[in-house]
N, C-alpha and C positions, 0 to 999 in steps of 0.2 A: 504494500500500500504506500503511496507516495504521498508524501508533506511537503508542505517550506522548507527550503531550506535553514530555516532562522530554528528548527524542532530539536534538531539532535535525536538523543534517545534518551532524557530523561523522564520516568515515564511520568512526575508532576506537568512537565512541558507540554508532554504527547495529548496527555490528557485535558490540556486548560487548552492548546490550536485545536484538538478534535472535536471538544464541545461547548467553548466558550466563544474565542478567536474571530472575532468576524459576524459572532449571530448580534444582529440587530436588538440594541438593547433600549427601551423606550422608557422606562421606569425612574423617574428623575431623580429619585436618591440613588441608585443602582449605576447611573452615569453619571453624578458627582463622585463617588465612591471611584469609579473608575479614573477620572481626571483625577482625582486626588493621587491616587498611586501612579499615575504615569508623572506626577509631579515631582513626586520623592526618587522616582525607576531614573531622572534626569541626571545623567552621569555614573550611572551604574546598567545595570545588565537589568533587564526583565526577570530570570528565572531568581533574582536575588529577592527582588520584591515578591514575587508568587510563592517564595517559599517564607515568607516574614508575612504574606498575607493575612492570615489566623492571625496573625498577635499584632497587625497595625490594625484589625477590624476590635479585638479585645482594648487595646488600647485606645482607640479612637471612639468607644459605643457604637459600634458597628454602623462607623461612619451617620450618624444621626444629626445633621446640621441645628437642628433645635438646640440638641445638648451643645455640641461642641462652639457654637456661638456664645454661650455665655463664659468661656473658658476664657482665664485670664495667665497672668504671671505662675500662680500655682502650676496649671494642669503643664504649662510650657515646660517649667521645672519636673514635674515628674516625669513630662515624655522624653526630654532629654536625658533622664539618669534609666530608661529603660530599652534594654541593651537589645529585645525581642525585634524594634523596627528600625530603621534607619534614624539616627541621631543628630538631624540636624537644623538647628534654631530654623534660621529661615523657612524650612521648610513647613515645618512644625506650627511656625505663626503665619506663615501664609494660608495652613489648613484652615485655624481658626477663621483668617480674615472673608477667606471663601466661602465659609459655611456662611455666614454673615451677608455674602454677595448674592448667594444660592437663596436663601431665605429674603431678599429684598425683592428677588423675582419674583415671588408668589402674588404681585400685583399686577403683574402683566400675564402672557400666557404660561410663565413657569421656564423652566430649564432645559426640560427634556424639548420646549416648541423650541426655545431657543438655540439650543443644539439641532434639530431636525428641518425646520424651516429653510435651513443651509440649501437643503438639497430637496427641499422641497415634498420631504416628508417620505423619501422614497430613497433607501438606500443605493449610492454610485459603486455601481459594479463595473471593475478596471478588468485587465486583462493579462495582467503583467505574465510573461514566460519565463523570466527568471528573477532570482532577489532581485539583481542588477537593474531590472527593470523598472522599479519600485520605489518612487521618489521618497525620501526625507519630509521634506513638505512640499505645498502645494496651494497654487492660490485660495481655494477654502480655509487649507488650516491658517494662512494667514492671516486672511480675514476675521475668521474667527479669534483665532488670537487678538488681534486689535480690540473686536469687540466685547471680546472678555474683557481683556484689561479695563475698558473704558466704563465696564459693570461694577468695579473693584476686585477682579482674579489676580491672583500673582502664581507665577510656575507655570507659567502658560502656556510658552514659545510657541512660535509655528510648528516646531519638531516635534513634543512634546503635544499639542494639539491633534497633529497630525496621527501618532502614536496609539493618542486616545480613539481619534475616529477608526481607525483601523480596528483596533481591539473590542468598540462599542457597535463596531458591526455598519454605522454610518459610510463607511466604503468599504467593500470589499475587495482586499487586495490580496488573498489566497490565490498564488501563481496558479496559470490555468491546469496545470500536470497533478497538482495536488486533489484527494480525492473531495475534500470540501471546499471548494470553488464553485462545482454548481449545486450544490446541497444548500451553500448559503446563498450563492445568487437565487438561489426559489424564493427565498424568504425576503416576507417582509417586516416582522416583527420577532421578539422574544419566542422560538419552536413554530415558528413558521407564518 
């Protein structure tokens, strides 16, 4: 059976590209949750953060912007002395500041429009034949990034954006050789 080449054979990895990787996730804490870790993943490896996943979701209340918007200097200080997710201030206080951002949406169409209205609500299926072919970013995720920032996001970058829409299922970039390329191009949402 053929994968990305980005899989290896770890089978935490095999398992998060075979049934995560590209499916269209519409659930707007579920893609804040998402952005949040491609936030921290920025300068590190993915499979670093999918295996600290479990203990940035314990540490974080499973990513719950409600809670973690009220967090101040304490909770800062505890996530930094816990050694389970990645330890690093900025990152840490940009989570809070985004939960914050995330929750100021709920007067407009919310997060998940905002993220999906990109594309018009219908995820962009690429065609890429090999990694090689598979850009970093892309004028969406730029865009996007812009308009994060401009909502109050930080950790955002177009790469890091980009990252995210890949992994939230928003484009599908599962090289065409791979067996989940046309499994997720069927879909439109969260199992089809």
């Amino acid at each position: 059976m053929e994968r990305c080449g980005w899989v290896g054979d770890d089978p935490l990895y095999v398992a998060y590209h075979d049934t995560e990787w590209g499916v269209p996730q519409r659930d707007p804490r579920a893609l804040w949750e998402q952005l949040m870790l491609e936030g921290f993943q920025a300068g590190l490896s993915w499979i670093t953060i999918l295996r600290k996943r479990e203990n940035f979701r314990t540490a974080f209340a499973n990513f719950d912007p409600e809670i973690i918007a009220r967090w101040g200097a304490p909770e800062v200080q505890r996530l930094l002395g816990d050694a389970g997710i990645i330890r690093h201030r900025g990152k840490i206080e940009a989570t809070i500041g985004n939960a914050r951002a995330f929750l100021d949406m709920r007067d407009g169409p919310g997060f998940d429009a905002f993220i999906w209205d990109r594309v018009d609500g219908t995820p962009q299926h690429n065609r890429p034949a090999t990694l090689a072919d598979v850009p970093a970013q892309t004028p969406l995720s730029v865009g996007l990034s812009k308009d994060l920032k401009k909502a109050g996001f930080r950790f955002c970058g177009p790469t890091t954006v980009y990252a995210f829409l890949q992994a939230a299922g928003v484009v599908n970039d599962h090289v065409v050789t791979c067996h989940r390329h046309d499994a997720v191009a069927q879909m439109s949402g969260p199992g089809g």
